[in-house]
N, C-alpha and C positions, 0 to 999 in steps of 0.2 A: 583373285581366283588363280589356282596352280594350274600351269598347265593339263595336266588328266582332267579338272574340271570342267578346262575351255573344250577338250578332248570328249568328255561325254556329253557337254550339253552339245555339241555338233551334233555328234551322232544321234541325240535325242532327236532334235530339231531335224533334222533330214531324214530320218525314221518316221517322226507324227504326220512329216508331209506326206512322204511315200504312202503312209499307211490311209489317210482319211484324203489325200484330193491326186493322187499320183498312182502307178502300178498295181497298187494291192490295195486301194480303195474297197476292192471286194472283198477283203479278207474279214472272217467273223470280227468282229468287236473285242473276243476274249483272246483269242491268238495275236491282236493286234497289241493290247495290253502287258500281255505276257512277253512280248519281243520288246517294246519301251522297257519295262520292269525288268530285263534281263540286261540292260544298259546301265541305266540304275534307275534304282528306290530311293536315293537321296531326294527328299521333298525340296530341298533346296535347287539342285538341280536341275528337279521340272518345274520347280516356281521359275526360275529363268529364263528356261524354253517358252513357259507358260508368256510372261511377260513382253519376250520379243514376240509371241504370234498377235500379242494381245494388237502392240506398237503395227505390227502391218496391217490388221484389221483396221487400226482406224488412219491408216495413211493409204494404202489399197485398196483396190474397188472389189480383188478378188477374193471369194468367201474363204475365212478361216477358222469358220465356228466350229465345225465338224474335230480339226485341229485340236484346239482351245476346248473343249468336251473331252477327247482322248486325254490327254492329258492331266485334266482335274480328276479324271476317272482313275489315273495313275497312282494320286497323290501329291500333284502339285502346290506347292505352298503359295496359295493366296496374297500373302503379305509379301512374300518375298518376290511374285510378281507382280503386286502394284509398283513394289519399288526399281525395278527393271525397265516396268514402264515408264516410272516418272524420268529416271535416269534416260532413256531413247527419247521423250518428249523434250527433255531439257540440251540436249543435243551430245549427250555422253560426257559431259563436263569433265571428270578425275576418273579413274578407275576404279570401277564397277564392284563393290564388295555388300553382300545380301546382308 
């Protein structure tokens, strides 16, 4: 991953929390959307986010469905987040490529 990529999925990932369990929890659904998607549209990059929230879900007690919903609402790529998954369950072995 280039750095801008590790760069936007940060910003993804601490945007889909703010947005669904943080400060703006309350914000409509479609503005919340539209602020992820202005990060980016790369499916690959919310399969990533998608992936890590998947991995805290089932290591945490604290809910991240709401998260993990925004997200695939985004355009997250599925496959690219099981494999994110398996890679954080496997304990990050090599570095990380979708």
């Amino acid at each position: 991953m280039s750095e801008p990529d590790n760069l936007a999925i940060a910003r993804i990932s601490g945007a889909a929390s703010r947005l669904t369990l943080g400060l703006d929890r309350d914000m409509p659904r479609d503005l919340a959307k539209a602020e992820l998607k202005a990060i980016s549209r790369d499916p690959h990059i919310l399969g990533i986010a998608l992936g890590d929230v998947l991995h805290q879900m089932a290591t945490e007690s604290r809910g991240h469905q709401l998260t993990a919903e925004l997200l695939r609402q985004c355009g997250a790529n599925e496959n690219t987040a099981a494999k994110r998954l398996a890679w954080q369950q496997a304990g990050r072995p090599r570095r990380f490529t979708p």
